[in-house]
Steps between C-alpha positions, in 0.01 A plus 500: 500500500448465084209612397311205430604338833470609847736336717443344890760783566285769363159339675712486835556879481149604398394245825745696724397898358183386553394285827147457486491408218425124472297216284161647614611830327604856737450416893381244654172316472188499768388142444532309736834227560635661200847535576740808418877347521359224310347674256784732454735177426265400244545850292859405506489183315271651273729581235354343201159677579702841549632426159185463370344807603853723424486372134145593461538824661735627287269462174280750671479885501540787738185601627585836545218705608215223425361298823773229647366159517581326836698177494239293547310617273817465248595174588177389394536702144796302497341206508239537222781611299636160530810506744347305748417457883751785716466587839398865635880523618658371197357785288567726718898407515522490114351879523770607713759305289343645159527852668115513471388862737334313811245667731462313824221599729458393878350180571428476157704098349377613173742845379453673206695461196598773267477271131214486278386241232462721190695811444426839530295686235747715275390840549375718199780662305599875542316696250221265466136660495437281815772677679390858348122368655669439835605829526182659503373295778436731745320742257179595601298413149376188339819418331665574872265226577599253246859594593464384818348191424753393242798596693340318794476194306854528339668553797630854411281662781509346839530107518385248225638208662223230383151401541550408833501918638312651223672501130253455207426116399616638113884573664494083517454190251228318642740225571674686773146594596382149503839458763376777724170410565595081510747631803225731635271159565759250527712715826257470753461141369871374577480644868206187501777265405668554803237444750517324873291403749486677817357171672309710758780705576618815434822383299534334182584149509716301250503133408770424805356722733141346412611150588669625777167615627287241375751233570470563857178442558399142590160524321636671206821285481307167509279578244760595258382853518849635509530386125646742258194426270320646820722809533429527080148453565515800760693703251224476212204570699607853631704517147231457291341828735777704455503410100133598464602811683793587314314454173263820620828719589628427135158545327482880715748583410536393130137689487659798616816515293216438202344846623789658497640384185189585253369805683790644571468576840744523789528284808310730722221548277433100456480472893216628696466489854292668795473548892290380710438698836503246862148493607656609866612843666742306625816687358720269478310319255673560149273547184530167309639533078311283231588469204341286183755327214445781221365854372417634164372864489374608192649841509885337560456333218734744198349290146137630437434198316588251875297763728191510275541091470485515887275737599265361213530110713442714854173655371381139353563394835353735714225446278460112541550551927263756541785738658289869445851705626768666262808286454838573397656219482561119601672368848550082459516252745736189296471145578642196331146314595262521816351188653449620806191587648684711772252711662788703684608589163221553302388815755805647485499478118147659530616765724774572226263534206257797701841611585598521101199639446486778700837624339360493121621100413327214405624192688596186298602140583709384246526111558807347225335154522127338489533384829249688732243452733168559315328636797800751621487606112088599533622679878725697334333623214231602718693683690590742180831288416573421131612154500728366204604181478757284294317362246601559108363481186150716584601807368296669828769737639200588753548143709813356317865613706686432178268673211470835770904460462528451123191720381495742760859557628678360161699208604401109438589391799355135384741509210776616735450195723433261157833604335688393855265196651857284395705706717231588775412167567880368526571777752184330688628185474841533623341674754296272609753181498710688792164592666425123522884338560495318841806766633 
């Protein structure tokens, strides 16, 4: 093999280390009619796509100790980097061939790759004052805690790997911060791109097995239902669900990693959960876990000049709700919008707010877009929720999701999403042309 060009040879012996692995990526796929040998044989033609993916790979970095992106998820990086469509399996071949660390993980198509898009940080030079800080992070006096907190956040004490599992937003350029959090919502988003049909049944159907189906039926077959513009229409309706959904999951989380990132505050102290007891003696009846999408407590929060920003907003808003108990702190319930007029879960969102507020935390609804139900909004704040929606330009960080971000927590979240709409709204579109392809 040269370096610049794998050879059918060298696929052939990755195939033949590695048996599962096939088109579809590691193992083989659920869908239905989808089929393995077949699949397999199409890796193996796939040179030029192996190629691809090798040569790209090998402009990348080690990843070390920061977190491995899964194939997938790097085969689409690939892509908006400009190398074009490759399969799951072809990027996972060129991995092996580059000598790229690969974590496979049972019934799992998608393993993990051990290569990173931007290289590490360089780490602060012996005899630097940062390095004399770091070693007085475990003293037990102010500067012990500024010691901790810088070596924390230049990786000289525990793990600064990147935003993603705690290290300070300053360690990054807000370029590679704009890249994490356009990942963070578009991720979910791709798994959208993918969607079937289940038809009714409890397997995913394809465009051949769909015709299949529909083709056998006399009804269906004489009215040309059996079309592929049929099977797309079928994909778009239960795609454009799962897109709508998939937007929330990014928005969560991309709200949490916010958190996180400007307060300085660790995983378990941005999530907030609690138990709820079976109303039964029966004891086999397990108490049930709930958890909402984010926590802030003011007395996590290390920079005096954040908490008193936060507890200042909690008291305006216990003021405005009427709530007459101590808080100390904020629990959030993120959506991307709320049109529903779900009465299922409005009560349980109710139950979770007297639930916040009997442990000290003011319970907010932070919508990211205008779209609500008017009517759910007036429920909701009646029932002691703050409710923030995604409107800009107000200045009201009491109602507005993006001012309580930028004036309150300290990052424009609006001007985050305005310096990337380009980018954003090409990963929607891609994703939404192989949402609505007839196959």
């Amino acid at each position: 093999m040269t370096a610049d060009q794998p050879s059918h040879a060298d696929l052939t012996r990755v195939m033949d280390a590695h048996p599962m692995l096939c088109n579809f990526g590691y193992g083989k796929s659920p869908w239905a009619g989808w089929n393995y040998a077949a699949d397999r044989a199409a890796l193996a033609g796939n040179l030029d796509q192996v190629r691809t993916a090798y040569a790209w790979l090998r402009t990348l970095h080690p990843a070390g100790d920061r977190p491995w992106p899964t194939s997938y998820g790097l085969k689409h990086d690939g892509e908006y980097a400009g190398i074009g469509y490759v399969t799951n399996g072809a990027m996972i071949a060129a991995a092996y061939l580059v000598g790229v660390p690969v974590r496979v993980h049972p019934d799992d198509p998608n393993p993990e790759l051990g290569v990173a898009l931007t290289p590490p940080k360089a780490p602060a030079r012996d005899g630097s004052f940062t390095v004399w800080l770091a070693g007085h992070a475990d003293a037990n006096h102010p500067i012990g805690g500024l010691a901790h907190d810088v070596a924390e956040w230049s990786g000289l004490h525990g793990s600064c790997r990147s935003l993603a599992v705690g290290c300070h937003p300053m360690a990054l350029s807000t370029e590679e911060r704009d890249g994490l959090y356009q990942e963070i919502l578009l991720a979910p988003l791709r798994t959208s791109a993918d969607y079937l049909p289940k038809m009714g049944g409890g397997d995913e159907v394809d465009l051949a097995s769909f015709t299949s189906l529909y083709g056998a039926d006399p009804l269906y077959h004489w009215m040309g239902f059996d079309s592929p513009l049929m099977f797309a229409a079928h994909k778009a309706a239960g795609g454009m669900t799962s897109i709508y959904r998939q937007l929330g999951i990014g928005c969560e989380r991309m709200f949490r990693q916010v958190l996180k990132d400007e307060l300085a505050l660790s995983e378990d102290q941005v999530k907030w959960s609690y138990e709820i007891l079976p109303e039964t003696e029966d004891e086999t009846k397990k108490a049930r876990i709930l958890s909402l999408d984010g926590r802030v407590e003011v007395g996590d929060i290390p920079d005096p000049g954040a908490s008193n920003r936060v507890e200042d907003w909690i008291e305006q808003q216990r003021a405005v709700l009427g709530i007459s108990v101590p808080l100390k702190g904020a629990v959030f319930e993120v959506r991307q919008g709320y049109k529903s007029a779900d009465s299922k879960r409005q009560n349980a969102d109710l139950a979770n707010a007297a639930q916040a507020l009997g442990h000290g935390y003011l319970p907010v609804l932070a919508i990211m877009s205008t779209q609500i139900n008017m009517v759910v909004r007036a429920r909701y704040l009646t029932g002691n929720w703050s409710v923030l929606m995604g409107t800009v330009g107000e200045n009201d960080p009491l109602h507005s999701t993006f001012d309580f971000l930028r004036d309150v927590v300290g990052y424009d979240i609006a001007g985050f999403f305005q310096r990337n709409t380009t980018e954003l709204r090409a990963g929607v579109e891609r994703i939404l042309r192989r949402l609505l392809e007839a196959k």
